[in-house]
BAPA-306013 format. One line per 3 residues: number of its first residue (from 1); their letters; for each residue x, y, z of C-alpha. Coordinates in steps of 0.1 Angstrom, whole numbers. Example, Ala and Ser with C-alpha at 12.3 -4.5 7.8 and 13.67 -1.06 7.14 Angstrom:
<recs>
1) AS) 123:-45:78  137:-11:71
</recs>
This chain:
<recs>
1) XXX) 158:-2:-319  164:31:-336  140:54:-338
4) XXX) 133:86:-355  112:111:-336  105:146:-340
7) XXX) 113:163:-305  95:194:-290  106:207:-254
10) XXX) 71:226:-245  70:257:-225  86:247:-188
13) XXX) 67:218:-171  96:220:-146  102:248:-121
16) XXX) 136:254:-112  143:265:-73  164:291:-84
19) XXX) 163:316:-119  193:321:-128  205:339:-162
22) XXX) 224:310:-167  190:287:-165  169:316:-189
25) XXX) 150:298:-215  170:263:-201  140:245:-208
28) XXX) 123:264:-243  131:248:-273  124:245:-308
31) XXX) 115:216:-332  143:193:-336  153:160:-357
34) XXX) 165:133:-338  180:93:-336  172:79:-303
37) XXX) 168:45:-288  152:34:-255  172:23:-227
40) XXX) 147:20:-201  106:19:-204  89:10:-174
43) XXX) 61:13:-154  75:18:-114  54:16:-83
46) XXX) 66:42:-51  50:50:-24  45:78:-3
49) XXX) 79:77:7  95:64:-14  118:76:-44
52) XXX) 124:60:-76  165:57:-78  175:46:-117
55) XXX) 212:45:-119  221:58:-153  255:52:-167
58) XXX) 273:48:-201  262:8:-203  225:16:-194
61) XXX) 197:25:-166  195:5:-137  163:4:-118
64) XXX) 178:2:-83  141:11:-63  113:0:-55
67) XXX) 128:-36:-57  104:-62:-70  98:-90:-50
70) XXX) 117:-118:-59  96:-145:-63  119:-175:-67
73) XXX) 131:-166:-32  90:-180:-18  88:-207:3
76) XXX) 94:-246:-15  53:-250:-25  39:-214:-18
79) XXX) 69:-206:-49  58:-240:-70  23:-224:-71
82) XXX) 32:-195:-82  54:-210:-111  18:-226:-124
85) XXX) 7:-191:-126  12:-171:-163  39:-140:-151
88) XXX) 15:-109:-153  -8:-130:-126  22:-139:-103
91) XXX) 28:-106:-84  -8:-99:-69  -11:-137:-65
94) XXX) 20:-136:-42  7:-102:-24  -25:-120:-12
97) XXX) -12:-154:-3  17:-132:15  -11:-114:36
100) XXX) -27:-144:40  0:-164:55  25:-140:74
103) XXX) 23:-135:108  21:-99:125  26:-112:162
106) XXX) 50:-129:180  59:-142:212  70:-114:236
109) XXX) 96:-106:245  110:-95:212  144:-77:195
112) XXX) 145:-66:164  183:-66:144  192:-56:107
115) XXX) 215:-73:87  223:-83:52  225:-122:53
118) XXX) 227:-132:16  250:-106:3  224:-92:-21
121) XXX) 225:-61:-9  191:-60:8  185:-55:46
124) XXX) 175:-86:63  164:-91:96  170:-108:128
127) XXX) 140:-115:153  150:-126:190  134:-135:219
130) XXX) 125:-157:239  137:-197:230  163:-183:204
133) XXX) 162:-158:168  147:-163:136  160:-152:103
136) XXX) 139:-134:74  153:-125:46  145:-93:26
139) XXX) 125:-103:-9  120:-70:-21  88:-51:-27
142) XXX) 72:-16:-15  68:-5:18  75:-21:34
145) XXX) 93:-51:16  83:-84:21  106:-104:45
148) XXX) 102:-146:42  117:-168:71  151:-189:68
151) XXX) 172:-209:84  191:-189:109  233:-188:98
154) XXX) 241:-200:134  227:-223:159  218:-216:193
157) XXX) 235:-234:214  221:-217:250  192:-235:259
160) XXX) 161:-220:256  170:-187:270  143:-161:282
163) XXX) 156:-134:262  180:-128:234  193:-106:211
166) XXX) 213:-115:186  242:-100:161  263:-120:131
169) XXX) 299:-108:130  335:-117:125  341:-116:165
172) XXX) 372:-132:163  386:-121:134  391:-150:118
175) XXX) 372:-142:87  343:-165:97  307:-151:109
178) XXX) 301:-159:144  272:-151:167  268:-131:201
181) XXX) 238:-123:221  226:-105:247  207:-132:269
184) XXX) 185:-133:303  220:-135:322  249:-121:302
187) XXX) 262:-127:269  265:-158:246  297:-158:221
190) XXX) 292:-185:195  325:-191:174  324:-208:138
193) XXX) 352:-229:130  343:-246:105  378:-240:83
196) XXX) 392:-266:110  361:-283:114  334:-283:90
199) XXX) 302:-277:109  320:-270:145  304:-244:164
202) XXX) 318:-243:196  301:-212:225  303:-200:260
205) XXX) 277:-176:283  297:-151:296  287:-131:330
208) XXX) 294:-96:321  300:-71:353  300:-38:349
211) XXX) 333:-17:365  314:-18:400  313:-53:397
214) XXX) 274:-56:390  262:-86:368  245:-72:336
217) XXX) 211:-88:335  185:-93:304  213:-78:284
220) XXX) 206:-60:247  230:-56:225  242:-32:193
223) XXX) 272:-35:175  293:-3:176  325:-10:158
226) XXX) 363:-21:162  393:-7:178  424:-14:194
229) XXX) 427:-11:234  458:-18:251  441:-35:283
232) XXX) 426:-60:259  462:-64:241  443:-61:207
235) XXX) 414:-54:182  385:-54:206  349:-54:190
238) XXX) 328:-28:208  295:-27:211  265:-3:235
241) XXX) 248:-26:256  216:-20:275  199:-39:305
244) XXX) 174:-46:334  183:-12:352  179:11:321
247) XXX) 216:18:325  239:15:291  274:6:289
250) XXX) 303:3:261  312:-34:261  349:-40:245
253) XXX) 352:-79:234  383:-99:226  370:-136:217
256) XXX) 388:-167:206  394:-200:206  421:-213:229
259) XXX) 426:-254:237  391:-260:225  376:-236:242
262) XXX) 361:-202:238  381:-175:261  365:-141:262
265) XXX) 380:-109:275  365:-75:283  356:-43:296
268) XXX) 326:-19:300  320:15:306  292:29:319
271) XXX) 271:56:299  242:67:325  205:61:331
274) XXX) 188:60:298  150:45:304  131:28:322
277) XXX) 133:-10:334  149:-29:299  168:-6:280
280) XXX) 178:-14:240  198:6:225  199:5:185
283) XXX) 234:22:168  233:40:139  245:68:117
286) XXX) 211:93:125  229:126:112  253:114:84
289) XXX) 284:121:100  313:94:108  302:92:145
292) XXX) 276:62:156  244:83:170  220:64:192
295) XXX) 185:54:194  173:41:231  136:27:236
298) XXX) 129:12:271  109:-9:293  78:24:297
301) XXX) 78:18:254  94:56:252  120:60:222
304) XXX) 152:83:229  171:96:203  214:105:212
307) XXX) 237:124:187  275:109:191  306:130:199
310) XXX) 337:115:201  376:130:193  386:94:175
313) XXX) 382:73:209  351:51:202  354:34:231
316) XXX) 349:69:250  324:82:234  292:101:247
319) XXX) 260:108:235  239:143:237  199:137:237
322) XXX) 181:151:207  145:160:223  134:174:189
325) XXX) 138:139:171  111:125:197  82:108:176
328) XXX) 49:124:171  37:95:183  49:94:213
331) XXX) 27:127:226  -2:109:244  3:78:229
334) XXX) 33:51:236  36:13:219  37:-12:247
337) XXX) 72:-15:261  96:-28:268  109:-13:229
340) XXX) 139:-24:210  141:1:182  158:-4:148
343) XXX) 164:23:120  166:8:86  151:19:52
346) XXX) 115:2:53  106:23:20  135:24:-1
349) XXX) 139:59:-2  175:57:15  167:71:46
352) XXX) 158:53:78  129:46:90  120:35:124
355) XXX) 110:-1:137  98:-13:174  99:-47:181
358) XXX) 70:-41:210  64:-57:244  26:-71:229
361) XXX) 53:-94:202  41:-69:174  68:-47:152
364) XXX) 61:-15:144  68:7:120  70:48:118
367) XXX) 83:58:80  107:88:78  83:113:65
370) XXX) 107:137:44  136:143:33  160:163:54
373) XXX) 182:192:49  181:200:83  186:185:115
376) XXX) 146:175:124  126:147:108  88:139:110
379) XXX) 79:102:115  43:93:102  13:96:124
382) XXX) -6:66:121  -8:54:157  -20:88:170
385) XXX) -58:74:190  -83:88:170  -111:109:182
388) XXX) -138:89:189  -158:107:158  -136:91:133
391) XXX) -131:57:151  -145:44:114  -123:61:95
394) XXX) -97:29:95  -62:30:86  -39:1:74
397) XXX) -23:-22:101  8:-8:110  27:-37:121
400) XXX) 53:-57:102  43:-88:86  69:-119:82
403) XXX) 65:-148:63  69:-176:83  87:-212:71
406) XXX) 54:-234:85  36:-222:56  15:-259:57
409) XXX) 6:-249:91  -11:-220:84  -47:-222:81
412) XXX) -49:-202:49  -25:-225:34  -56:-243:16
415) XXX) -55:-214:-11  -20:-226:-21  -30:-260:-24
418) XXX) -61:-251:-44  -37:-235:-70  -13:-266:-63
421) XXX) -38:-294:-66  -61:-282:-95  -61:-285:-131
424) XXX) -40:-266:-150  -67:-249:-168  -85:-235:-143
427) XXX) -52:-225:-119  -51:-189:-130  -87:-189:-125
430) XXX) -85:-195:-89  -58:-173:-87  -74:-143:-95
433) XXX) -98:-146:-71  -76:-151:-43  -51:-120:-57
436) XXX) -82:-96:-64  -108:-110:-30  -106:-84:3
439) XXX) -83:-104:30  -112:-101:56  -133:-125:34
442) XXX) -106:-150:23  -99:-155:61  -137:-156:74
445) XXX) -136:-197:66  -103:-202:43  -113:-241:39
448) XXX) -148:-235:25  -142:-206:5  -113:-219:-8
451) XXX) -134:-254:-20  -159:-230:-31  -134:-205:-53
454) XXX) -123:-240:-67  -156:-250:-80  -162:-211:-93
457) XXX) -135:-221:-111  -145:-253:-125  -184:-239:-130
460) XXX) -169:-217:-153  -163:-243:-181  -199:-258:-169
463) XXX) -231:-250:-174  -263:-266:-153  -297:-259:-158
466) XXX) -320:-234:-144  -347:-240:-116  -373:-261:-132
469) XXX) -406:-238:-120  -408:-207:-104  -420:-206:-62
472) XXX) -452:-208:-56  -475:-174:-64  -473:-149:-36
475) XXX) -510:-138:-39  -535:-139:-71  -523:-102:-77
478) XXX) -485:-108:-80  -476:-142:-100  -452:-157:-115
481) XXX) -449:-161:-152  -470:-193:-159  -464:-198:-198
484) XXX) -427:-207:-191  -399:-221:-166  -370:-198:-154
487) XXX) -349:-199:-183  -312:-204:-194  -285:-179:-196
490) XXX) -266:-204:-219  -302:-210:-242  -309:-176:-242
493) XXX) -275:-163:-256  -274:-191:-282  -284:-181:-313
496) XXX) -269:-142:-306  -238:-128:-319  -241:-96:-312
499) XXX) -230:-83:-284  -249:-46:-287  -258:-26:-315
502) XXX) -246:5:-298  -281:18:-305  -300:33:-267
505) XXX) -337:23:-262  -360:19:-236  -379:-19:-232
508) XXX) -413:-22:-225  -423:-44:-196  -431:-79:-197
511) XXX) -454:-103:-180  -484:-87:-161  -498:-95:-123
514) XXX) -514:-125:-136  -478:-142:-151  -495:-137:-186
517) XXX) -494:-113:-213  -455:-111:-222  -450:-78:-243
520) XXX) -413:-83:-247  -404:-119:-259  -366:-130:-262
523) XXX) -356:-118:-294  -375:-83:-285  -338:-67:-297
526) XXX) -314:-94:-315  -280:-85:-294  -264:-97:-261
529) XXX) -270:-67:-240  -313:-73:-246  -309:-107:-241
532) XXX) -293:-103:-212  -315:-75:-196  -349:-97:-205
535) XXX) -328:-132:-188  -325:-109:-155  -363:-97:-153
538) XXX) -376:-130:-162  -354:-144:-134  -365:-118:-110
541) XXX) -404:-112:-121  -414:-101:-91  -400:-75:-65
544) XXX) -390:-83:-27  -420:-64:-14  -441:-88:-37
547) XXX) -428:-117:-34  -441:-123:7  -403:-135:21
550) XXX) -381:-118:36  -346:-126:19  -325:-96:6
553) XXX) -292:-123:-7  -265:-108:-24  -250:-138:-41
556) XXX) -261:-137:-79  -271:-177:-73  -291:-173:-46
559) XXX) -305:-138:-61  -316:-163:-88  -332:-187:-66
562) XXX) -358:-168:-47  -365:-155:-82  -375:-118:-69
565) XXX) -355:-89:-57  -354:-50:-57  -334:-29:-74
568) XXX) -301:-44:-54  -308:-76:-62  -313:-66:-102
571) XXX) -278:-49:-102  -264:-77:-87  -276:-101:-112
574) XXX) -271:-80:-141  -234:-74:-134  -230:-110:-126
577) XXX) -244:-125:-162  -226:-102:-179  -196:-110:-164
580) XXX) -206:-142:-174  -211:-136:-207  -175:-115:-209
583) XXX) -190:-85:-210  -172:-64:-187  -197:-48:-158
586) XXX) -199:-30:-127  -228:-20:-102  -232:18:-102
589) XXX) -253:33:-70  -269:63:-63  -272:57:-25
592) XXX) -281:92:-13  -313:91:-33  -323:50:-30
595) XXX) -315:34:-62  -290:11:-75  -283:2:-113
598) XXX) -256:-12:-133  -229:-3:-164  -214:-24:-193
601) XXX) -184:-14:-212  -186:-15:-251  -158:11:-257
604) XXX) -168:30:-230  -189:24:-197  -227:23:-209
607) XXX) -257:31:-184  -280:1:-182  -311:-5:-155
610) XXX) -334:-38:-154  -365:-23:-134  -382:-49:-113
613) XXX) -413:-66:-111  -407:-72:-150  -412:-38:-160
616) XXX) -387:-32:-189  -349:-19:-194  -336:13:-197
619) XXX) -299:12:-221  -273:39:-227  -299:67:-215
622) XXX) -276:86:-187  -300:113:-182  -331:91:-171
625) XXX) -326:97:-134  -328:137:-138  -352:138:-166
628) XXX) -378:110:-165  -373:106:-126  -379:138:-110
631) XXX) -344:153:-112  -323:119:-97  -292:119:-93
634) XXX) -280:155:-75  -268:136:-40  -233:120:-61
637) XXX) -233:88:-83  -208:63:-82  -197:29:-97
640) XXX) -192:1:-75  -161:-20:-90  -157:-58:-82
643) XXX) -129:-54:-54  -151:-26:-35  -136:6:-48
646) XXX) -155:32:-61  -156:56:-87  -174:88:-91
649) XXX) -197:88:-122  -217:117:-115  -211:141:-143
652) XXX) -223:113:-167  -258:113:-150  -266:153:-142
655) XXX) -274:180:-174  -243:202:-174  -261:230:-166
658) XXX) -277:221:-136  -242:205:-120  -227:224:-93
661) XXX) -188:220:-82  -177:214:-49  -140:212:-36
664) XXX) -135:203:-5  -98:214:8  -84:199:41
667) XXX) -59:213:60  -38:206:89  -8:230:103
670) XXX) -12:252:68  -1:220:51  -29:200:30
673) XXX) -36:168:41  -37:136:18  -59:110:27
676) XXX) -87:122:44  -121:110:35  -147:136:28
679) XXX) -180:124:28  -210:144:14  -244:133:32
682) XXX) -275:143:14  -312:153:26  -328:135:-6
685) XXX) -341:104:13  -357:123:42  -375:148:27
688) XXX) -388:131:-3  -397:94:4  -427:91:28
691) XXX) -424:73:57  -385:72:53  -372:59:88
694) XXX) -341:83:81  -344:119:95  -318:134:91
697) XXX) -289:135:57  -278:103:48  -241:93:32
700) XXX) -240:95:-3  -207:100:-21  -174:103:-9
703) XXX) -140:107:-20  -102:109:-3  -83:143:-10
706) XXX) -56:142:-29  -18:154:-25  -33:188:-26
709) XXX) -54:181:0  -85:184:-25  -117:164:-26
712) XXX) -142:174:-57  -178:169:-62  -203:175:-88
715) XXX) -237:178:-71  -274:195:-74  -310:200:-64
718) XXX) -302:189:-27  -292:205:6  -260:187:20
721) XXX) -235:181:45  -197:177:45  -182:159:67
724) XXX) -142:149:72  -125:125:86  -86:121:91
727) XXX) -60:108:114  -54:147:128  -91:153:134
730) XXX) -127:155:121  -151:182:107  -186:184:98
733) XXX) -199:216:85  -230:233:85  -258:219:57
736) XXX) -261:240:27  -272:242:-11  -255:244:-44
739) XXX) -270:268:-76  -263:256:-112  -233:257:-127
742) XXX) -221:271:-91  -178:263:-77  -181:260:-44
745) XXX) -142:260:-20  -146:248:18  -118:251:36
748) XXX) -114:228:64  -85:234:89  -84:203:114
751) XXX) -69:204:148  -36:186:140  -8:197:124
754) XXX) 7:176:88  40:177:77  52:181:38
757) XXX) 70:146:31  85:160:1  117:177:1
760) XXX) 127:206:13  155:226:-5  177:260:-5
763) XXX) 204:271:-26  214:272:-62  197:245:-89
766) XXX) 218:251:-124  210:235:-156  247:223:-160
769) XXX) 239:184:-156  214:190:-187  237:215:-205
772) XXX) 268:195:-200  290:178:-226  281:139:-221
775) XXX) 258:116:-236  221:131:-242  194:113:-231
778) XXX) 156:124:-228  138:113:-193  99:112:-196
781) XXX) 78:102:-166  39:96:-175  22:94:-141
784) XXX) -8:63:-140  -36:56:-119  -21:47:-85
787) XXX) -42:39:-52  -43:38:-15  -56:11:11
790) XXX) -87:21:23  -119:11:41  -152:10:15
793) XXX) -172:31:35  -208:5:29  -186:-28:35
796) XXX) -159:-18:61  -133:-39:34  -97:-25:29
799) XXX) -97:-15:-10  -70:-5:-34  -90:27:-44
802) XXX) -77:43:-75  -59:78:-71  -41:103:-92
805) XXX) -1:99:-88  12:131:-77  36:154:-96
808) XXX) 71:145:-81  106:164:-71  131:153:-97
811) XXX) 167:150:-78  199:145:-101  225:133:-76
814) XXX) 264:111:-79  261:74:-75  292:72:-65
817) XXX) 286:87:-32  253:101:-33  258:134:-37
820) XXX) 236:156:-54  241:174:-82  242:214:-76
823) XXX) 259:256:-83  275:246:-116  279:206:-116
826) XXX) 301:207:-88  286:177:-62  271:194:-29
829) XXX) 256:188:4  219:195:-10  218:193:-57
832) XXX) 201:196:-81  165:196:-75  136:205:-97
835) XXX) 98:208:-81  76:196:-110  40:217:-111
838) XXX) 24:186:-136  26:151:-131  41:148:-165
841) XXX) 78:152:-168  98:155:-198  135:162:-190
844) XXX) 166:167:-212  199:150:-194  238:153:-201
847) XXX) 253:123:-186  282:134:-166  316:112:-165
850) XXX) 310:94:-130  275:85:-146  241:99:-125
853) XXX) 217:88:-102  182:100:-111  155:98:-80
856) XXX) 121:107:-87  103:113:-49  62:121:-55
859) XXX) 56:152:-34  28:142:-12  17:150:24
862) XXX) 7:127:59  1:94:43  31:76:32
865) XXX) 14:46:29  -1:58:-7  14:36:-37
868) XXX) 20:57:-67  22:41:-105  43:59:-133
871) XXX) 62:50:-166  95:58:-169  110:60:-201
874) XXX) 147:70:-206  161:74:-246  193:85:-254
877) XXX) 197:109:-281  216:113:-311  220:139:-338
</recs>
């Protein structure tokens, strides 16, 4: 469609690298009148790591990462319940069940190999061991992507070997993939020839001695390339081999097929000591140069990493050690040897990451944590022991996940099946349970909650009745209501179309201690919200200390049963009818100071509180707490969402004069540090409830600071204390008060050092790709609400909790051979890079000839694990 829109490029949201004379004013303009139409609008999900790449040529834009996952590539009935599922519903469906069912250990030994086995452009991988290899293929998604077992291209024709690692390759030449393996006592060539013969594999173990006539034992393998060698009399494929003795050779292979049989020919060189015990050595291109460089791990679970030199004689070449390159994680803390090491783009940024198949059958993974311009990279330190002060302040699991092909095997395969075997109505119900339901809970019993998220499901188009009396009276002061039976949410909500009025007020209580003497009938107000509010206390008409037992549920059916309950209780029923009802709800909790109470949404979140014992509603009235409560509310409010994240409320509850500001900064190495949760403890509870068994501040609020390493609070009329928590060490500071209307910065320096994972430029940045004489198009990015996986700090369940998407580095580079634009349009070793101050981007773009490749990287620090949400909209303009 064409559209007419009136343009205005504001004062510079983008900062240029580099002033220039040439760049004055580059980004200033004035109204204009243009034609454009869209030719890409889309919302893109990155994570720390990694960039957005849109490939943007004369026929269109081309989202080229993050991938999506590519559903139709699930396994047979795990993809079949998905296809039941409407299309918005069928991503997080798929994440769940995928976490669910993958496995994240193996059986050890283990070797790790990447290859792309469909052709689709995606890195696949190749998982040896003992008894064989298994073949995953690479579904897409963000880091990492998801990888879901095939059937491997080859057989294995060895028999149950102790160890191997495999590789796929034309080893003869012949234009057929064949298979060869390092194994317990040599290696194994497997040779297709199924142009003679369809289906005809035909293999041989070969003993391979190394020029001092040594037998190579439990023998890893990495391919290194081809080249002709006269003692071979042809094309040999080489390859660096590693073994028992930590030693490392170049292996030169000549395979084929001669009278039926597979004839091999050979010769090694040796390299040196390079480890300890099993040596695997993992070939790739580290520095971007034409020569292989060399990563080594070893049998003590140390990684090596070896830049290449070689004057056009691959099968001479040597390798320097790089002792810069070693991981951060490696000081004080190793994985479990022996290590195979593989570096392949787990993030989709298009530089490699690093991943250990480990000696406990686990792979790990270590993202590349920035893009270089120089010769050193940072790898993520997320398996750094933590201090034994921060030992709650959990991080995600760091080790791959596969899906395997036994998916009926699986114990959580019952969730499949209850999407698979249930009506079609009530499919996506069950669904969005299992997508939006913390994993820990799905796998405490997955057969019973499964049965009972099926029959949630199939309650929700049936209504029973209610209890038909209350318990028996507690004592002759506290009773229950005795002129009526616990009544019906359904009866109660019958005759009301209203869902609020949008009017606040304040309900008077109901029955008294005798169960008589009802002041505020059904009907009291004639909308939803009061009907609701008056269901809830006439369920719950007493309170637990009342009531004589001893029972503090939390499900809203059993909350109903014992027909009492505290404030806790209230707010969990409340949330629960509403919900109900389709009202949309959450719980909202002001733990520092002891109470709990809940929200609707009518256009806006709405403060509503049930008191117990029957003693009236308070709606819409945000400053009760501080007001008619004795200034409540100071220690931090927040709201308490279905899925366990949290949100903090707390300007909505405090007088705006009496709020003070905190901002919490945390620092590590002079770089701020993402991630780390600041929690604010308040002395509310000890010093004003008598009796209180807690002594000393108790936890509040807390947040996670953001990509500027910032953590904000709005707090009063309290003394508190701060304390942090991150991977590179802990703080707790000193208690202290806030005055009115008062900005409070605490700077907190921890003991580690962070590293910027954004990039990191020098040299000129010209506005000649946006000046030049193509196509114009206009790029927009609006950053969304993204989130990071973290650990509720009441529950201990992982959470998506919502965060701000960072402003981003915006990197114009050639698709053709990814260099990046730079000086005046000319393609260089760095580009043309802009640092973006705001989130928001708007961009003006000439499309040079060879077309452009736009990558949008969020500048962020220390955890790449973040997942960041913005829409990207591309429009090419016309006069």
């Amino acid at each position: 469609m064409v559209a007419t829109v009136l343009l205005l490029l504001l004062p510079p949201i983008l900062e240029g690298v580099q002033r220039t004379p040439h760049e004055a004013g580059g980004l200033e303009g004035v109204p204009l009148e243009v034609s454009s139409y869209t030719v890409m609008d889309r919302v893109v999900e990155a994570s720390g790591t990694t960039a957005v790449r849109i490939k943007l040529t004369e026929e269109g834009a081309e989202l080229l990462s993050p991938t999506p996952v590519d559903l139709t590539m699930a396994p047979g009935k795990l993809r079949e319940a998905l296809e039941r599922l409407p299309g918005w519903l069928r991503k997080d469906t798929f994440n769940s069940l995928y976490e669910l069912l993958s496995e994240e250990s193996f059986p050890s030994p283990l070797s790790v190999e990447s290859q792309d086995l469909n052709s689709d452009g995606r890195e696949d991988l190749l998982i040896g061991g003992q008894g064989g290899y298994r073949a995953y293929l690479n579904v897409g998604g963000v880091s990492p992507p998801r990888f879901v077992e095939t059937l491997p291209p080859t057989p294995v024709m060895f028999n149950n070997p102790e160890w191997f690692d495999p590789y796929i390759l034309d080893l003869d030449m012949d234009g057929d993939l064949d298979l060869i393996a390092g194994v317990d006592q040599g290696v194994l060539f497997e040779l297709n020839l199924s142009e003679e013969v369809p289906g005809l594999w035909i293999g041989t173990t070969q003993i391979i001695n190394t020029p001092t006539q040594r037998a190579l034992r439990r023998v890893s393998i990495s391919y290194l390339g081809t080249q002709y060698l006269e003692p071979l009399g042809g094309e040999a494929q080489l390859f660096i081999v590693g073994e028992l003795t930590g030693n490392l050779y170049v292996l030169a292979v000549r395979a084929y097929v001669q009278s039926g049989n597979v004839e091999v020919q050979y010769t090694t060189r040796p390299l040196g000591k390079y480890g300890v015990n099993a040596t695997s050595p993992c070939v790739t291109y580290y520095n971007l140069d034409s020569v292989p460089d060399l990563i080594v791990g070893d049998g003590a679970g140390e990684v090596k990493f070896y830049l290449g030199s070689t004057r056009g004689d691959l099968f001479s070449i040597t390798f320097d050690r790089m002792e810069d390159e070693e991981p951060v994680f490696q000081r004080g803390f190793r994985p479990p040897g022996p290590i195979t090491p593989l570096y392949m783009d787990l993030s989709g940024d298009q530089w490699g990451d690093l991943l250990l198949a480990c000696g406990d059958g686990r792979l790990r993974y270590y993202y590349h944590t920035t893009v270089r311009t120089e010769t050193s990279t940072f790898w993520d330190t997320s398996e750094v022991p933590l201090d034994p002060a921060v030992q709650n302040y959990r991080r995600p699991p760091r080790s791959l996940r596969l899906l395997p092909m036994d998916l009926e095997e699986r114990e959580a395969f019952c969730y499949v099946e209850a999407i698979l075997n249930s009506p079609a109505r009530i499919a996506d119900e069950i669904a969005f349970v299992i997508a939006h339901t913390p994993r820990e809970n799905l796998l405490y019993d997955p057969l019973e909650i499964s049965r009972l998220v099926t029959l949630n499901a199939q309650l929700v188009y049936q209504i029973y009745h209610a209890d038909e009396s209350y318990p028996p009276d507690p004592s002759p002061d506290h009773c229950y209501p005795k002129d009526f039976s616990p009544p019906l949410l359904k009866e109660v909500l019958s005759q009301v179309e209203v869902a609020w009025d949008g009017i606040p007020y304040t309900a008077p209580r109901g029955i008294d201690g005798s169960g008589r003497n009802n002041t505020r009938p059904f009907g009291f107000r004639d909308h939803a919200i009061e009907a609701i509010s008056n269901w809830v206390e006439k369920s719950l008409p007493l309170n637990q200390q009342e009531s004589g037992d001893n029972e503090r549920p939390i499900q809203p059916v059993r909350i109903y049963h014992t027909h009492n309950g505290n404030c806790g209780e209230l707010q969990d029923l409340t949330v629960a009818a509403a919900r109900t009802s389709l009202i949309p709800a959450r719980g909202v909790c002001l733990t520092g100071e002891d109470h709990v109470w809940s929200e609707f949404y009518m256009g806006g979140w709405h403060q509503w509180d049930n008191y117990w014992s029957d003693g009236g509603s308070v709606v819409d009235h945000f400053m009760n707490y501080w007001w008619e409560w004795g200034r409540r509310g100071g220690s931090g409010v927040y709201a308490w969402r279905g899925d366990d994240a949290v949100e903090d409320v707390t300007l909505h509850y405090l007088p705006e004069n009496q709020s003070a500001t905190l901002n919490v900064y945390v620092m590590g190495g002079g770089a701020p540090v993402e991630g780390a949760r600041v929690l604010v403890m308040s002395d509310w509870i000890s010093t004003h409830e008598v009796g209180s068994p807690v002594a000393v501040p108790a936890p509040a609020i807390w947040n996670y600071t953001n990509w500027e390493g910032r953590a904000t609070f709005h707090l009063a009329a309290n003394t508190f204390t701060v304390r942090v928590a991150s991977t590179l060490g802990t703080y707790t500071s000193p208690s202290f008060e806030l005055e009115p209307g008062e900005v409070r910065d605490l700077y907190v320096r921890l003991r580690l050092s962070t590293v910027f994972l954004g990039t990191t430029f020098s040299g000129n940045a010209s506005l000649s790709v946006a000046k030049g004489e193509g196509p114009r198009y206009l790029l927009t990015v609006e950053p969304l609400e993204g989130y990071t996986p973290q650990m509720n700090f009441l529950t201990g369940y992982w959470v998506r909790q919502p965060i701000p998407s960072p402003p981003l580095n915006v990197i114009l580079s050639n698709p053709a051979n990814s260099t990046v634009y730079s000086g005046n349009g000319a393609s260089g070793e760095l580009g043309w890079i802009f640092f973006c101050r705001e989130p928001y981007v708007i961009m003006p773009i000439s499309l040079p000839a060879g077309g452009l490749l736009i990558n949008l990287l969020p500048q962020v620090n220390h955890i790449p694990w973040n997942h960041y949400r913005y829409r990207v909209t591309l429009r090419r303009l016309t006069e």
